[in-house]
N, C-alpha and C positions, 0 to 999 in steps of 0.2 A: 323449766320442764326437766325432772329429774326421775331419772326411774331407780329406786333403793331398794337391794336385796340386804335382809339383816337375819343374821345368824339363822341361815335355811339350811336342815338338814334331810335328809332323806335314804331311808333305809328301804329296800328293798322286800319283797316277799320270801325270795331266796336266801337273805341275807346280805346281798352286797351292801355296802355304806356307800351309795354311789354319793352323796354331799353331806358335807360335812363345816357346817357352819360358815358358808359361806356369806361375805360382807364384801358388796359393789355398791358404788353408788356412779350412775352411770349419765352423763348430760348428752346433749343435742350433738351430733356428729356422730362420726363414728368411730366405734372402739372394737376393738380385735381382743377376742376369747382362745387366746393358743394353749394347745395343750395336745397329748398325744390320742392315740386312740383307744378309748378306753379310760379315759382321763374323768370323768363326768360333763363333758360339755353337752352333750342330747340333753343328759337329766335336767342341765341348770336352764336349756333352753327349752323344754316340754313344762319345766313348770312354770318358766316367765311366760309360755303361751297359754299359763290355764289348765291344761293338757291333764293335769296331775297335782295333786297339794303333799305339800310339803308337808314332813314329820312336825316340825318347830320353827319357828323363825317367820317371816311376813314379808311380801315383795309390796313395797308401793309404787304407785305411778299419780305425779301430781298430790301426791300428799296421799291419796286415798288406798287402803289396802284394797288389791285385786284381786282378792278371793270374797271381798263382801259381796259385789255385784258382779262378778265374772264377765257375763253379757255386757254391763257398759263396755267396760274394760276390751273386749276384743273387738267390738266397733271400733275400737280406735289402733289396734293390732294388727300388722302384718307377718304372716311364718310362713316362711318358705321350709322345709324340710329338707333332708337331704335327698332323700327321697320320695317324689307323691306320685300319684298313681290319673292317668288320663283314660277319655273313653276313646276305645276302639273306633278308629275312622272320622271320628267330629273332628270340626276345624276349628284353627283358633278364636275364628271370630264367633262360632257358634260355643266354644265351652267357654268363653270371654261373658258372652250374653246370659248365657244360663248362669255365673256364678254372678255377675250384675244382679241379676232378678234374686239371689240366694239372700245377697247382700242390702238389699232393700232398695235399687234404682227402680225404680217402677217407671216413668216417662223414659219411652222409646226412643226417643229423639237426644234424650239425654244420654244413656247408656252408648247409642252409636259414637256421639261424640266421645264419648269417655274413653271406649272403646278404640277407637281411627286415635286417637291419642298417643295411648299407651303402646298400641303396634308400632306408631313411627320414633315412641321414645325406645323403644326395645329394639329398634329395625327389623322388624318381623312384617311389615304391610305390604310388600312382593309375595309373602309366605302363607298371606291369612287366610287363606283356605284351601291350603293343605293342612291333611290330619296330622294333627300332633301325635300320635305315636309312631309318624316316619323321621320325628324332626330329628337333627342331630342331638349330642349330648348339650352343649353349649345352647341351641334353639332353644331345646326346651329350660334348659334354665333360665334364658329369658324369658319364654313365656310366664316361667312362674314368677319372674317379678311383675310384668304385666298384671296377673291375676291377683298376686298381693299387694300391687297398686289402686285397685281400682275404687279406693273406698277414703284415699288420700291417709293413711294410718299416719300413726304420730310414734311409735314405736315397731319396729320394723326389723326382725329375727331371720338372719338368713343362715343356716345350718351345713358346712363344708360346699361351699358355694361352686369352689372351682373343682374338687377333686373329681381326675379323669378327663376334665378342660384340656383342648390342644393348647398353645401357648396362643393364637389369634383370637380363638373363641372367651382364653382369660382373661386378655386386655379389652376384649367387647363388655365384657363380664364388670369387668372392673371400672369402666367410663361411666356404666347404668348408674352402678354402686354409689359412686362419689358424688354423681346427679342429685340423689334421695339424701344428704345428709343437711342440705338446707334448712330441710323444714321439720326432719327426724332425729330418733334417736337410732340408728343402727348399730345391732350390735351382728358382730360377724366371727361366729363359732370355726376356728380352722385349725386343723395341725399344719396348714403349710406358712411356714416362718418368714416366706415372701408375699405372701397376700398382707400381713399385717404389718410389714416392711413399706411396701406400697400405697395404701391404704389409711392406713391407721393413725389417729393423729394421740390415742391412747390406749390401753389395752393392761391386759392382767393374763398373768400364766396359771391355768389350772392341771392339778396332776394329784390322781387319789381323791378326788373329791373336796381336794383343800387347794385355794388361793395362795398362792406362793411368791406371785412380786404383781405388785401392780405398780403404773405409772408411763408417762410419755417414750416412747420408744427412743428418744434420743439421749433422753436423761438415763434408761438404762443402759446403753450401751455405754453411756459415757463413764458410769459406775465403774465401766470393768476395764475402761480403758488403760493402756500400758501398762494390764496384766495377763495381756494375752502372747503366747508365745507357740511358735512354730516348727515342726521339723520331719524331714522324712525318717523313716523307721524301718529297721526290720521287721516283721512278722514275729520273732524271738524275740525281741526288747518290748513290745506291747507291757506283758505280763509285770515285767519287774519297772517299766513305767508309773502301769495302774498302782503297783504295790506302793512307789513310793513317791506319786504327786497326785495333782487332780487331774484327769486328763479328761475332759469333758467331750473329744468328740475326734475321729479318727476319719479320713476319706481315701478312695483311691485316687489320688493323678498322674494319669500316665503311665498306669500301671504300677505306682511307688504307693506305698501307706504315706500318709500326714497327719501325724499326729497334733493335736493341739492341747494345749496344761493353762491351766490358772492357775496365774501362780505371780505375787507382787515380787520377786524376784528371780535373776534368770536360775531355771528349773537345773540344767544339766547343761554341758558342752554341747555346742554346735546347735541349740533352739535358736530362732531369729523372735527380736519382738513384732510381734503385726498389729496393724488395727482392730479395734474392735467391730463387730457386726451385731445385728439381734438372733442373729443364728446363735454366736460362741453365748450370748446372753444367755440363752434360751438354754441349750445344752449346758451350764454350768449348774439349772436348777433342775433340767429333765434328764438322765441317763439316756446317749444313745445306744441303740444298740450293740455293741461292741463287730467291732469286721473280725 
């Protein structure tokens, strides 16, 4: 079971080049789509949902292009969004039921079951019938893997999952996640560099519309290891750093700047070498912000 993105480009009406010949080829478990914001990950995930056809290039699933028949194709499709929209005052077990009947469960007795299910796999069955527009942020992201469960999908799109998640509602978030990758293919669009950390047993950085590293999160870090280096910094020394190493990525602790360089050799007096992480990976290929 392979889902194959092959040279998918996509221009915009305005002009943006939100993708730019993008090539995944994506198996059963799950894989982390990192990139910042603004990067094209909606786009790549709006068009693997159908959503939108691509300028050039063909997404397969199971060998078959999924723009022949679209409607197979999303019978067997899960998308969560980043964000979707609920009705005012229904309960979960009632917009549960109504998107059962959307989705073709016709037997009642069926749909209940499937339903009383997927609440206790989400832990939401104390909660199901309270309206989901009181639920927390976290709630309702569970609910909506409920409701993108409920058709058993074989390919399964969850778009910035955690972002805004307290840190309890992410680890709940995250138990669901890893549950679904048995029998699917997940793929999990984020800019945060610890969901894919956690998570991820493979994954690809996108940034500008273009694919920039793919492969197993450990084999990248391992790439850059003992060449990462360490140090705190004035405020004044940033500048003439950037001028003349790579400094991939700057934090406050403690009130001190820490700066970090790639670099196969030690950069300047007093850097320490550190381990590598899929953070310093990550920012060696995406610019952070500068502090």
């Amino acid at each position: 079971m392979e889902l194959e993105i092959r040279d998918v480009s996509k221009t915009y009406t305005n002009g943006v080049h939100a993708l730019k010949r993008v090539n995944l080829t994506i198996e059963k478990g799950m894989f982390g789509l990192l990139g910042p914001n603004g990067a094209g990950k909606s786009s790549i995930m709006r068009t693997i949902a159908t959503l939108q056809i691509p300028d050039s290039g063909e997404i397969r699933f199971a060998g078959q292009n999924i723009f022949t028949n679209p409607t197979e194709f999303r019978r067997q499709l899960g998308y969560l969004p980043q964000d979707f929209g609920v009705y005012a005052d229904a309960s979960a077990t009632t917009m549960l039921d109504y998107f059962a009947r959307l989705k073709g469960i016709k037997n009642s007795k069926e749909r209940k079951n499937r339903i009383d299910e997927l609440l206790q796999l989400v832990n939401l069955t104390e909660h199901c019938h309270k309206a989901v527009d009181t639920y927390s942020g976290g709630m309702r992201q569970r609910f909506g893997i409920a409701q993108v469960l409920l058709t058993n999908p074989k390919v399964i799109i969850v778009d910035e999952p955690t972002a805004g998640l307290d840190p309890a509602e992410r680890n709940r978030f995250y138990s669901i996640l890893h549950q679904l990758t048995d029998n699917a293919i997940v793929i999990l669009s984020t800019h945060i560099v610890s969901d894919v950390t956690d998570l991820c047993g493979d994954m690809g950085i996108l940034n500008n519309g273009c694919i920039l590293a793919r492969g197993k999160p450990d084999a990248l870090v391992a790439s850059i290891e003992r060449k990462i280096w360490r140090k705190t910094v004035a405020r004044e020394e940033l500048n003439q750093l950037r001028n003349n190493h790579k400094v991939i990525s700057t934090r406050i602790i403690k009130g001190d700047i820490q700066a970090t360089i790639l670099s196969d050799t030690l950069p300047a007096d007093n850097f320490t070498q550190s381990p590598a992480d899929l953070e310093d990976f990550y920012f060696s290929y995406v610019p952070e912000l500068a502090v």
